[in-house]
Residue frames relative to the residue before (quaternion, step in Angstrom):
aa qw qx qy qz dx dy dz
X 1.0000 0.0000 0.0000 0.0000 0.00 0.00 0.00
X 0.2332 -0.7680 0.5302 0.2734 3.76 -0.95 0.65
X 0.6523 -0.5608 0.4216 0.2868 2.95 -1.96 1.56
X 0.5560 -0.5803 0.5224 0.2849 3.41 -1.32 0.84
X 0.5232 0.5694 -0.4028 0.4897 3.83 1.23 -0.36
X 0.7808 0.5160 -0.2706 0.2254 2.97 0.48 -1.27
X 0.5927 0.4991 -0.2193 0.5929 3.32 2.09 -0.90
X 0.6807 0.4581 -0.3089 0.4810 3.39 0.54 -0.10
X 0.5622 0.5207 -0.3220 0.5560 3.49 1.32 0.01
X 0.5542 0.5528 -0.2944 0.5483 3.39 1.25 -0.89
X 0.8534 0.2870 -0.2086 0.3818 3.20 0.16 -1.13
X 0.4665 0.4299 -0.5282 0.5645 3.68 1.22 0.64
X 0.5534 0.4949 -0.5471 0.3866 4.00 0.37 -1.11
X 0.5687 0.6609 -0.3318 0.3602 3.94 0.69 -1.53
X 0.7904 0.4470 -0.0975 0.4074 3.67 0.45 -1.57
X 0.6116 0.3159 -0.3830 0.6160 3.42 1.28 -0.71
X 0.7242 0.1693 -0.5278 0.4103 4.06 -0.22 0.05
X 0.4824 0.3364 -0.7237 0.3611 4.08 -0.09 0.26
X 0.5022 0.6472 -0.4922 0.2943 4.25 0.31 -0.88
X 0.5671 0.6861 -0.0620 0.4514 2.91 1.03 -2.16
X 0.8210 0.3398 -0.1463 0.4348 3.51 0.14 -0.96
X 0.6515 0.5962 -0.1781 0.4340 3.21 1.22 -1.18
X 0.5708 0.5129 -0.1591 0.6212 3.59 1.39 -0.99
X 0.7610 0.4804 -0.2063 0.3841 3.47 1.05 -0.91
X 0.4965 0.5532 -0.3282 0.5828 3.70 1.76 -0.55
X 0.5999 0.4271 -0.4774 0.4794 4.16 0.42 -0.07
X 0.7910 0.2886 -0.2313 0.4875 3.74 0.83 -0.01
X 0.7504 0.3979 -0.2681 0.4546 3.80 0.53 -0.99
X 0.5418 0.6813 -0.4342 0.2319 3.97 1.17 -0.16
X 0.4485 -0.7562 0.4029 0.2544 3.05 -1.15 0.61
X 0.5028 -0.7337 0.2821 0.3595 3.48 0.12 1.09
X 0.5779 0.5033 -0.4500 0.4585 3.72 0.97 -0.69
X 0.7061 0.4537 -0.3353 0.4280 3.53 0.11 -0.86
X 0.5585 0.5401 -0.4331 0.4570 4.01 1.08 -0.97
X 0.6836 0.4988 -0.3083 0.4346 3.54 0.98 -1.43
X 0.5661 0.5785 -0.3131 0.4968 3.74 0.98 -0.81
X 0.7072 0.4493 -0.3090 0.4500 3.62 0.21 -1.09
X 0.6784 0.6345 -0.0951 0.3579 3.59 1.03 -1.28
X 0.0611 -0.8457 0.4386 0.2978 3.20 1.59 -0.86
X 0.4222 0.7011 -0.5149 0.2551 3.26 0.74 1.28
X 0.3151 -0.7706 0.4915 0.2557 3.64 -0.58 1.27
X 0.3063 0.6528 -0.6915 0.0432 3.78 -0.85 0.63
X 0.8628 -0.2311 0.4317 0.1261 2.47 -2.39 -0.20
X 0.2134 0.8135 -0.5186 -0.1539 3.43 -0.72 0.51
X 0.7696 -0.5663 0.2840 0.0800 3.55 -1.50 0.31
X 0.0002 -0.7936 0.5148 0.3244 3.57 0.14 -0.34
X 0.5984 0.3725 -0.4828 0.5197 3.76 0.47 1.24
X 0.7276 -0.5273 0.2907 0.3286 3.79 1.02 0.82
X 0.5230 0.6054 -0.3395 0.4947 3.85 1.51 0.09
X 0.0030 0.6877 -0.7020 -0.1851 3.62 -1.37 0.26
X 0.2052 -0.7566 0.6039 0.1438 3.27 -1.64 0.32
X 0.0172 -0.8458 0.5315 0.0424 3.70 -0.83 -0.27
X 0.4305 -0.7554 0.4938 -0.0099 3.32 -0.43 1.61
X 0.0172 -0.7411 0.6711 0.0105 3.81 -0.01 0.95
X 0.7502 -0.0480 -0.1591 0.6400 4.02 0.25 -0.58
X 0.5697 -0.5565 0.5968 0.0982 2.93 -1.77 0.86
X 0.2031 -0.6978 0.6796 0.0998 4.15 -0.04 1.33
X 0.5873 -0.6309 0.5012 0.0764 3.21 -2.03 0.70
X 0.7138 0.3295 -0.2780 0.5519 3.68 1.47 -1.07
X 0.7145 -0.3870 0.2331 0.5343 3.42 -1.36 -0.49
X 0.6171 -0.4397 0.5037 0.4149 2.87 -1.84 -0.88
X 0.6953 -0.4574 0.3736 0.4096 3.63 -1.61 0.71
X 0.2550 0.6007 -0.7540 -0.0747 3.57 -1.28 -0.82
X 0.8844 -0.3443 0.1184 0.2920 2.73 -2.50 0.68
X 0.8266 0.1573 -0.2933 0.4538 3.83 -0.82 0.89
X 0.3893 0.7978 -0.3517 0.2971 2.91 0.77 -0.08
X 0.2497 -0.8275 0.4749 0.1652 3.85 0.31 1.28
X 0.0436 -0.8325 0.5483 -0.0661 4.00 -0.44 0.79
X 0.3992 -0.8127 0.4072 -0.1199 3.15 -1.04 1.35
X 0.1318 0.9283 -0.2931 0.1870 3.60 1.36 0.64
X 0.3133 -0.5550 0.7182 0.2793 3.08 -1.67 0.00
X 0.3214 0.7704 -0.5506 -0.0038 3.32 -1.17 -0.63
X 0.4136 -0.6628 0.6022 0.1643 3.79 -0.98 1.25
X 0.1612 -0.7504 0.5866 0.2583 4.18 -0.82 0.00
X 0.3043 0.8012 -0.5135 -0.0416 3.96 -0.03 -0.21
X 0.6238 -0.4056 0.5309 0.4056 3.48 -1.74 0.39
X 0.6935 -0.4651 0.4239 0.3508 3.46 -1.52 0.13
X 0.7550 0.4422 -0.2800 0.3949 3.48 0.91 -0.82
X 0.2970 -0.8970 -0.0540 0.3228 3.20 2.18 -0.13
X 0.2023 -0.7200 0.6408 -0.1735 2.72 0.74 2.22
X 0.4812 -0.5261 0.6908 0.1202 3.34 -1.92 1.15
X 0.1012 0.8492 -0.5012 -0.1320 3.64 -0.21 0.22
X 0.6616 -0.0034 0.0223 0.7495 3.48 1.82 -0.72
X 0.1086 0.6278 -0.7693 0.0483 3.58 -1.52 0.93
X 0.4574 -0.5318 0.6544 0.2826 2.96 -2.39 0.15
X 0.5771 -0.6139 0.4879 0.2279 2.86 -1.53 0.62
X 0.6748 -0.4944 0.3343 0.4342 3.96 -0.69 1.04
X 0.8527 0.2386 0.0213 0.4642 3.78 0.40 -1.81
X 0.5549 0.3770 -0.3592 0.6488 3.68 1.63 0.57
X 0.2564 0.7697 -0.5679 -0.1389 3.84 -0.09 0.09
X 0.7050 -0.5772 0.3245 0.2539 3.51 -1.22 0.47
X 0.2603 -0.7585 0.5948 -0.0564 3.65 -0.75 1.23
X 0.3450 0.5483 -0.7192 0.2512 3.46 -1.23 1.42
X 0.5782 -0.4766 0.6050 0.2694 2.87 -2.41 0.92
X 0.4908 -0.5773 0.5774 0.3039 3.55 -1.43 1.00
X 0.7109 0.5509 -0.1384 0.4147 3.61 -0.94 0.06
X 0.8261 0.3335 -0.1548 0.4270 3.68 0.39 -1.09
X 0.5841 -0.6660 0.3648 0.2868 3.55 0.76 0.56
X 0.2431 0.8004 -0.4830 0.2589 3.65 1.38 0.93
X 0.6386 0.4884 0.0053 0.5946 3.32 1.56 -1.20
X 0.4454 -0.5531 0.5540 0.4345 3.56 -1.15 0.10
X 0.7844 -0.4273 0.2441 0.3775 3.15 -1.78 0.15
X 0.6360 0.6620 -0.1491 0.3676 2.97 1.10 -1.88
X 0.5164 0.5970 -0.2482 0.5615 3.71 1.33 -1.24
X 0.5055 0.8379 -0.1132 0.1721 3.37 0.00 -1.52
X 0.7496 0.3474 0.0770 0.5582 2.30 -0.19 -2.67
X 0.7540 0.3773 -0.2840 0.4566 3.58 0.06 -2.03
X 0.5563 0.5362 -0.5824 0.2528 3.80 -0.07 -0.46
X 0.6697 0.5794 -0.2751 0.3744 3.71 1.01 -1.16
X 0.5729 0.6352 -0.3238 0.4044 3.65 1.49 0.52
X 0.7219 0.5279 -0.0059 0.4474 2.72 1.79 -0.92
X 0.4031 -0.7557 0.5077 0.0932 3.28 0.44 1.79
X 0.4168 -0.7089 0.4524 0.3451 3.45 -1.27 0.90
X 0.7318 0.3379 -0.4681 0.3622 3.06 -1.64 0.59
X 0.5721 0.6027 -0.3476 0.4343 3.89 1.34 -0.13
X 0.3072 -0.7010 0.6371 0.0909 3.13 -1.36 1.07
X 0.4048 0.6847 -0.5914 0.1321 3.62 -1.95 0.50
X 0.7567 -0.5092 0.3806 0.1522 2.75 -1.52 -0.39
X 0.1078 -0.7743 0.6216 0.0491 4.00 -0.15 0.69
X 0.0091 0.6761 -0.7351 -0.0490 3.60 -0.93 0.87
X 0.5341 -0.6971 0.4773 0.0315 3.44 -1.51 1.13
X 0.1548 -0.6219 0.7209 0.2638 3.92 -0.46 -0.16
X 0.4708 -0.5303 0.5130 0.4837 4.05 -0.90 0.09
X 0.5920 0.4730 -0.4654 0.4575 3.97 0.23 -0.95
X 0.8601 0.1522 -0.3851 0.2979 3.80 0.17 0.06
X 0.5355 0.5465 -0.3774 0.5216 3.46 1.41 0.51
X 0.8266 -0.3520 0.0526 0.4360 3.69 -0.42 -0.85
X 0.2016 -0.8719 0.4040 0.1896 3.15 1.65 0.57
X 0.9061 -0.2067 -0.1839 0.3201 3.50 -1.17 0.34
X 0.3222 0.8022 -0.2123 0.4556 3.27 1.88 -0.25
X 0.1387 0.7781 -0.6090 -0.0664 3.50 0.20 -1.74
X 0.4396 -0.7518 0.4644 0.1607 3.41 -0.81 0.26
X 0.7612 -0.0511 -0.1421 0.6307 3.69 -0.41 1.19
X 0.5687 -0.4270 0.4550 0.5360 2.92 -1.22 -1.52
X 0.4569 0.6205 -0.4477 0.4536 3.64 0.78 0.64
X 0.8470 0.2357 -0.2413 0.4109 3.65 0.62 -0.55
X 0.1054 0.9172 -0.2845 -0.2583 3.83 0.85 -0.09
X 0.6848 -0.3096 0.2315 0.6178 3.89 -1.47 1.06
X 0.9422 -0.0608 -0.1160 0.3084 3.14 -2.46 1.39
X 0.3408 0.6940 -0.5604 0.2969 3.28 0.87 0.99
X 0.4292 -0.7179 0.5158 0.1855 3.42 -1.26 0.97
X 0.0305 -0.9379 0.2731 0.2117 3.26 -0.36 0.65
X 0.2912 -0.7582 0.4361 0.3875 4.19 -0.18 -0.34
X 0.1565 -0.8381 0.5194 -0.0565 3.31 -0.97 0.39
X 0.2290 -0.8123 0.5363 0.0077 3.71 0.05 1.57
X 0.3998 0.7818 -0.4743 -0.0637 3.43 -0.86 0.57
X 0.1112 -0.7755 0.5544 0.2808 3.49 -1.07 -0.59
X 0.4566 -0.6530 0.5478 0.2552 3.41 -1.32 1.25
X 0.2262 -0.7360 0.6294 0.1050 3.86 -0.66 1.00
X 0.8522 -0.2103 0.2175 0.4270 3.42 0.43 -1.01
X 0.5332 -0.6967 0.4585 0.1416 3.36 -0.92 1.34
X 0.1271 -0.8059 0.5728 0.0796 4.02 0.68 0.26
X 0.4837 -0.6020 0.6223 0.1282 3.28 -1.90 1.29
X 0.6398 -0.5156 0.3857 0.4195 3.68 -0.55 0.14
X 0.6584 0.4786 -0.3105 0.4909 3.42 0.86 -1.25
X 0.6592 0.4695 -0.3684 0.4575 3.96 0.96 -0.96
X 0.7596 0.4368 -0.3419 0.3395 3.78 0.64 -0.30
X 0.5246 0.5433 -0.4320 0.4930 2.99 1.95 -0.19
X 0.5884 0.5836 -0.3413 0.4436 3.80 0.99 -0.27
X 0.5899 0.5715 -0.3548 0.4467 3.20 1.06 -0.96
X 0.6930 0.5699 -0.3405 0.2812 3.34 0.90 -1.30
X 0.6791 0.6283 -0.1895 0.3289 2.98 1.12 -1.60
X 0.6132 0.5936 -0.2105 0.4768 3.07 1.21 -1.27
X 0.5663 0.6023 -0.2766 0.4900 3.79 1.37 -1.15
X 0.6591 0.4842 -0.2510 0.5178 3.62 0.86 -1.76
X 0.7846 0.3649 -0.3164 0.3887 3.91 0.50 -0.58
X 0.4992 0.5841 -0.3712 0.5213 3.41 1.41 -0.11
X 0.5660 0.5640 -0.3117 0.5142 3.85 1.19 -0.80
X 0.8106 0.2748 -0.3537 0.3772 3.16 -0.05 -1.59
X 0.5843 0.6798 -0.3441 0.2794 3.68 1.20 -0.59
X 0.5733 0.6279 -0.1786 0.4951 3.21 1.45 -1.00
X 0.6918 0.4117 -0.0815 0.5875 3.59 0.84 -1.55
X 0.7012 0.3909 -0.3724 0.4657 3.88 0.91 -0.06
X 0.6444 0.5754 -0.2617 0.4303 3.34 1.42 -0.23
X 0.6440 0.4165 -0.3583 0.5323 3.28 1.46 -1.30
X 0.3549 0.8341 -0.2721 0.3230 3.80 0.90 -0.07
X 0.6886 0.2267 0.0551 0.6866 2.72 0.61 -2.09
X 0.4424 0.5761 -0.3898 0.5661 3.74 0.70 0.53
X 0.8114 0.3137 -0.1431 0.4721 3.65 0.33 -0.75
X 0.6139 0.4241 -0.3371 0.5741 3.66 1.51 -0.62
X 0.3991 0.6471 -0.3945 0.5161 3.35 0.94 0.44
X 0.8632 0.1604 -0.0098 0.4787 3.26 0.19 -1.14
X 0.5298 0.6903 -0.3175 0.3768 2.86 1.54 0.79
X 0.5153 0.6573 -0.0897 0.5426 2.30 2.10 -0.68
X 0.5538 0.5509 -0.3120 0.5408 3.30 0.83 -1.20
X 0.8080 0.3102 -0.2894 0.4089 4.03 0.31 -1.24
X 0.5324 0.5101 -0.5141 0.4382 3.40 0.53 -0.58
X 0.6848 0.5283 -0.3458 0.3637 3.64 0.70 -1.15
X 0.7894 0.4327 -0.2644 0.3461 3.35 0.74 -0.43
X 0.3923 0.6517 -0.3377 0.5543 3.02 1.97 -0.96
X 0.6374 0.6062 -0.3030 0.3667 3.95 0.29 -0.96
X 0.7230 0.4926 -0.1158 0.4704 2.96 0.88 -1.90
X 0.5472 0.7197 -0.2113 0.3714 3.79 1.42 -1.12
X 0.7778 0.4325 0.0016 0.4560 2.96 1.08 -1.87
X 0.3183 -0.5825 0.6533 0.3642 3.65 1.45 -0.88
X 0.4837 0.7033 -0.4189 0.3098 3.52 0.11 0.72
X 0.0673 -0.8380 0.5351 0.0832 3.76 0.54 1.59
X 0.2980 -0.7117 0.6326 0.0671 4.00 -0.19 1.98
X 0.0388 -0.4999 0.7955 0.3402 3.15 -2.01 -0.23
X 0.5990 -0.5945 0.5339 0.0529 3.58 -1.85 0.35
X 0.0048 -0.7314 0.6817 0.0178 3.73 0.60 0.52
X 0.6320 -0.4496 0.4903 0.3976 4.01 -1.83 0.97
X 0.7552 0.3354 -0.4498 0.3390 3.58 -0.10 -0.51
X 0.4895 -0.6673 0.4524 0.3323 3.59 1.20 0.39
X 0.2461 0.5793 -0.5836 0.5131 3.28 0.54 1.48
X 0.2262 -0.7630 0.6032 -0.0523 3.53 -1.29 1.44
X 0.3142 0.7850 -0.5337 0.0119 3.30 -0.19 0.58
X 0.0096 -0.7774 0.6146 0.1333 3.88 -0.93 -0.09
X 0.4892 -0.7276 0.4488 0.1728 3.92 -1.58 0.99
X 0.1904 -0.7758 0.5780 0.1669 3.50 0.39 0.99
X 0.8458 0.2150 0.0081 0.4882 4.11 0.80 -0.50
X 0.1031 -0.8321 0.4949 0.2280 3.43 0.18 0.94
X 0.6050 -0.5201 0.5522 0.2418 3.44 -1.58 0.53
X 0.3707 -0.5386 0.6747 0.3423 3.08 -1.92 -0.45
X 0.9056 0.0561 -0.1747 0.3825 3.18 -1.98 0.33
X 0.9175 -0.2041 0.0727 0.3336 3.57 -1.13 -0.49
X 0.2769 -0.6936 0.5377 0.3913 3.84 -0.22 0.27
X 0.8475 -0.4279 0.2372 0.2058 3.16 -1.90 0.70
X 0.0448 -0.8487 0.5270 -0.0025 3.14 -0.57 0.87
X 0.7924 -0.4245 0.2657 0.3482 3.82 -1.18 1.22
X 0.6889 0.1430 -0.2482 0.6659 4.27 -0.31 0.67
X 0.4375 0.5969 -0.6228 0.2539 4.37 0.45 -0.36
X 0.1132 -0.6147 0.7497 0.2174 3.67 -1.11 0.20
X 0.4836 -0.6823 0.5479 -0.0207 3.00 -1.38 1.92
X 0.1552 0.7719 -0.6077 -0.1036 3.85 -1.05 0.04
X 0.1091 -0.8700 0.4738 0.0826 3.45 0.11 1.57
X 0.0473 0.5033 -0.7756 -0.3780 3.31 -1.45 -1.63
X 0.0348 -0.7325 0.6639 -0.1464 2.72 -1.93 0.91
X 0.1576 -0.8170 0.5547 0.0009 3.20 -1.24 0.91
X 0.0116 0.9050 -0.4158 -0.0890 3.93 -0.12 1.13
X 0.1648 -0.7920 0.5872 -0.0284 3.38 -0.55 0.70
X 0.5165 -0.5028 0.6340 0.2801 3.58 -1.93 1.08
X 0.4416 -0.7115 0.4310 0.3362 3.25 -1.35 0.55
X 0.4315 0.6404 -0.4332 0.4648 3.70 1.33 1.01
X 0.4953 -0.6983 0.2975 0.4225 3.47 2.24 0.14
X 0.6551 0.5102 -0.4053 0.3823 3.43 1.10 0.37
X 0.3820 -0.8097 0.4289 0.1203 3.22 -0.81 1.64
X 0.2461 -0.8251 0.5056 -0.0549 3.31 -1.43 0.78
X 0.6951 0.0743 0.0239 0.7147 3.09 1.42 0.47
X 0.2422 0.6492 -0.6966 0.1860 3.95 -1.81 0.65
X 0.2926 -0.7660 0.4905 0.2952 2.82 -1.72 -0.27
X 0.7030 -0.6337 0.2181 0.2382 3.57 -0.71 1.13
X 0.8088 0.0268 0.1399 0.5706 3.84 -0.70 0.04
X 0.7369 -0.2956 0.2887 0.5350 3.30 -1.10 -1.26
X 0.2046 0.7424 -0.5441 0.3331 3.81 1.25 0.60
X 0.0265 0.7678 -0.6398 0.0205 3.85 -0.91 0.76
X 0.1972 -0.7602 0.5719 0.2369 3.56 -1.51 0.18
X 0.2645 -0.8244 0.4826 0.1323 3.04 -1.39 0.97
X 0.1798 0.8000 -0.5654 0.0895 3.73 -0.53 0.03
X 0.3809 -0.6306 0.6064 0.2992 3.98 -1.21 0.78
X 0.5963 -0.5902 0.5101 0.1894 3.36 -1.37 1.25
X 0.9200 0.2266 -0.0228 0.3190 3.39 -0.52 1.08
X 0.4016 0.7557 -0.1665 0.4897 2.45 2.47 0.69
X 0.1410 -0.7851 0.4646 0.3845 3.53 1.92 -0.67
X 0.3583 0.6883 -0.5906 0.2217 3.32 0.57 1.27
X 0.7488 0.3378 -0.0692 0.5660 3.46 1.77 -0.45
X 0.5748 -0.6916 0.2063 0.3856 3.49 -0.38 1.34
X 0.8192 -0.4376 0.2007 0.3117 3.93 -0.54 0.02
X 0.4435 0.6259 -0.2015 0.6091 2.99 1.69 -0.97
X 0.7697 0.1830 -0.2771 0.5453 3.81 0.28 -0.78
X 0.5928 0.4150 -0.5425 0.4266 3.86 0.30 -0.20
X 0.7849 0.2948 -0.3748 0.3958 3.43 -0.28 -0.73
X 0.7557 0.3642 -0.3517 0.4155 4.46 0.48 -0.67
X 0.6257 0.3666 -0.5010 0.4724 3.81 0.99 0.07
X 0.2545 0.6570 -0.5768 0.4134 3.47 0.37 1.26
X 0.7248 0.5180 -0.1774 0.4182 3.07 0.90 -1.22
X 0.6482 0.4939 -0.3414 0.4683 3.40 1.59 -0.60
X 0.4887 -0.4761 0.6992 0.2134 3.30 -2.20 0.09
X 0.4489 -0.4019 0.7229 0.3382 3.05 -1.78 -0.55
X 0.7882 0.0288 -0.3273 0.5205 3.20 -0.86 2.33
X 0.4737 0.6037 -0.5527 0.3251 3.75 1.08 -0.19
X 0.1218 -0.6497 0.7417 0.1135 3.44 -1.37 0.53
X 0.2049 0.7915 -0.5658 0.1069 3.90 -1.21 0.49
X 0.4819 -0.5556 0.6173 0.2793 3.80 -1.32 -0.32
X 0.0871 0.7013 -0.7053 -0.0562 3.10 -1.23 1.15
X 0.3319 -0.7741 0.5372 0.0451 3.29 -1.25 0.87
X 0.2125 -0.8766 0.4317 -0.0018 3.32 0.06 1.43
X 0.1858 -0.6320 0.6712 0.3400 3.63 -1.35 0.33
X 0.7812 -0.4014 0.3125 0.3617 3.11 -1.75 0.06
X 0.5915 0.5853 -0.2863 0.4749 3.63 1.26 -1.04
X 0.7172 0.3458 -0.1969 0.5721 3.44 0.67 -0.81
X 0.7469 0.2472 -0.4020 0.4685 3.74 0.50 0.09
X 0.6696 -0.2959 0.2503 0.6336 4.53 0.09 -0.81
X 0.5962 -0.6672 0.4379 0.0873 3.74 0.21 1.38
X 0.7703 -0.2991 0.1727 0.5360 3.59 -0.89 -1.05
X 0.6794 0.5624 -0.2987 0.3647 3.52 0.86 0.13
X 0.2543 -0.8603 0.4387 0.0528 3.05 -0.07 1.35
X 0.5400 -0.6421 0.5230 0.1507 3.89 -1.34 1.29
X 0.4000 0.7109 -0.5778 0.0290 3.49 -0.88 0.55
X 0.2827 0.7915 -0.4983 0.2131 3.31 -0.12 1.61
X 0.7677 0.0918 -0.0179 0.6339 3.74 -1.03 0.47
X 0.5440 -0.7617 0.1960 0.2923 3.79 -0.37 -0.66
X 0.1735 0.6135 -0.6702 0.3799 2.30 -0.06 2.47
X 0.2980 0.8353 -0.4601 0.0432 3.15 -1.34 0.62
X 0.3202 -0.8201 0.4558 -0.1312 2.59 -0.58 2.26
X 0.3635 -0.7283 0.5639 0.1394 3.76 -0.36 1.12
X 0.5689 -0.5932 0.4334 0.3697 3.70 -1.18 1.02
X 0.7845 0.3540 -0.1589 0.4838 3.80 -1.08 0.48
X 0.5956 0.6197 -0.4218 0.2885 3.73 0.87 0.03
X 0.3037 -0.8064 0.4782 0.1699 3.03 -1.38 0.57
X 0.7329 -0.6656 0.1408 0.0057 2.68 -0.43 1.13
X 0.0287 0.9223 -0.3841 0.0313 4.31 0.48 0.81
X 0.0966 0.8080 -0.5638 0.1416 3.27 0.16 0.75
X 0.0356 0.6887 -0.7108 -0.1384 3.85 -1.57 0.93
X 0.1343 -0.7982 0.5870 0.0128 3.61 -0.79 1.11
X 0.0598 0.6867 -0.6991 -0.1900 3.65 -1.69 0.14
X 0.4607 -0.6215 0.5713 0.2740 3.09 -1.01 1.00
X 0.1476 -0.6470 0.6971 0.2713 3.88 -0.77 0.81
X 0.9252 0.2150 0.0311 0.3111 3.65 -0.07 -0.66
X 0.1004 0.8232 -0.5587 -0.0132 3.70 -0.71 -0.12
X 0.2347 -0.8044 0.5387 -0.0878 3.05 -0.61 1.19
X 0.3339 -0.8660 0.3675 -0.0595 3.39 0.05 2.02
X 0.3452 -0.8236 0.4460 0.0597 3.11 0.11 1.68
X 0.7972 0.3988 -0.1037 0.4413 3.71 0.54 -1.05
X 0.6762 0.5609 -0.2005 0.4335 3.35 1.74 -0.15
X 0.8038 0.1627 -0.2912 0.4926 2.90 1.94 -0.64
X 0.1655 0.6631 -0.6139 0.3951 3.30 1.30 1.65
X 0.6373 0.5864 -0.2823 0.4127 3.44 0.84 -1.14
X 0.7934 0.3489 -0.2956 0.4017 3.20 0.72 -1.06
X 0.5654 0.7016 -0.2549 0.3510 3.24 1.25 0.04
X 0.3948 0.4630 -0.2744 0.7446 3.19 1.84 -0.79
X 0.6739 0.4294 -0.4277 0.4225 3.64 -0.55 -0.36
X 0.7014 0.3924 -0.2343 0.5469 3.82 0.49 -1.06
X 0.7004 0.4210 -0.3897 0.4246 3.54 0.45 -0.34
X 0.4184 0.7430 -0.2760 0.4435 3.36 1.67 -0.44
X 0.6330 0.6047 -0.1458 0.4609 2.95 0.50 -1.96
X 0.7625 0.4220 -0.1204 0.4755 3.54 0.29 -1.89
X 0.7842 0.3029 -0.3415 0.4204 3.94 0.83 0.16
């Protein structure tokens, strides 16, 4: 007689491949038959694409260089949105240069300006086994809605660009000045957290001298030998130096991120203190993950340092003119 396990194992082995399969038809179908099942009437290719013209456009069709101006929606067969353009931003690329997948590309060159439709993908010309993020997955077929708005002169796409590049830097100066904002706010509290009477330098750098030094504080060309310990402001460090391990580096060299050029000014030789960094002044939106450090985009930045040493660039030019003196 058979074990009731054993049928009941069967009939789960059964369910995970219909699952299996089912999960597997959004990628392994064969587009003629999707288009067949669908009762949708397009076009086919002799490189494995279909297309379909809902409005008929008035000018010609695209071809290779040709700078194009679109809308267009991206979705999975079962239609997931994975990428669109926005209505009052549409999308710009040269035909031809590989700005676009293949599949894209190709089918755009069917589509007479001013005409609207549809591009349906094989995976080999879209993201083939790869897929793209977690929005598009390996041997997915894909669809594609557009319309051709406007065929562009060279000189208009070189505007377009520009106009793009000032919309960036505008965007990326704002989300900026957005974050030094709220940099502020944490350092301010971090401060307040710690018992920690800061001073504030304009570039919104915090820093304060737990240990005064001796003689002058650092000046621009000084070569520096710290130690140092850096830390998220959630207290988890990400970096230091070791034992009797030290770092060197001349002040004002961009060999060290901003935060330390502009607040180890503030230091002597022997000063020990806290400098509280914004993100701008330490590695902004771009975030560090190597060997083992790791710094999240936007952080700000903790660091306690003593300066063992400083080595006085302009003093022993001086003394040097002086000895050469001497010697004539």
């Amino acid at each position: 007689m058979v074990s009731k396990n054993i049928i009941l194992s069967f009939l789960l082995t059964i369910s995970a491949l219909s699952i299996l399969i089912a999960q597997n038809e959004q990628t392994d179908i064969d587009l003629a038959t999707y288009l067949s099942t669908q009762n949708i009437t397009a076009t086919a290719t002799d490189v494995g694409l279909f297309y379909e013209i809902t409005k008929e456009g008035t000018g010609r069709k695209p071809k290779i260089g040709d700078y194009l101006a679109l809308n267009f929606k991206g979705k999975l067969l079962d239609g997931t949105v994975f990428e669109a353009s926005e209505p009052a931003d549409p999308f710009v690329f040269q035909v031809g240069y590989r700005q676009v997948i293949r599949g894209w590309d190709l089918g755009i060159r069917e589509f007479p300006l001013g005409s609207k439709g549809t591009i349906y993908i094989p995976p080999n010309l879209g993201y083939g086994k790869r897929g793209a993020g977690q929005q598009v997955p390996p041997n997915a077929a894909l669809q594609f809605e557009v319309e051709v708005l406007k065929i562009l002169t060279e000189q208009e796409y070189d505007e377009y660009m520009e106009e793009l590049e000032r919309k960036e830097q505008a965007a990326y100066e704002a989300e900026i000045k957005n974050q030094f904002i709220k940099d502020k706010k944490l350092i301010q509290e971090y401060a307040l957290s710690q018992k920690l009477r800061t001073k504030r330098t304009a570039s919104g750098l915090s820093y304060v001298i737990t240990k005064k030094g001796k003689g002058e504080n650092a000046n621009v060309g000084d070569e520096l030998e710290v130690t140092y310990e850096g830390y998220l402001l959630d207290g988890k460090p990400f970096d230091a130096t070791k034992g009797k391990e030290t770092y060197k580096f001349p002040l004002g060299s961009r060999k060290v991120i901003k935060g330390w050029e502009e607040g180890l000014l503030h230091f002597a030789e022997g000063s020990e203190g806290i400098l509280l960094i914004p993100s701008k002044m330490a590695y902004g939106p771009r975030a560090i993950y190597e060997e083992n450090v790791a710094i999240p985009a936007n952080s700000v930045l903790v660091f306690k340092i003593k300066v063992e040493s400083i080595k006085r660039a302009e003093k022993e030019k001086e003394e040097g003119g002086k000895a050469e003196g001497r010697k004539g």
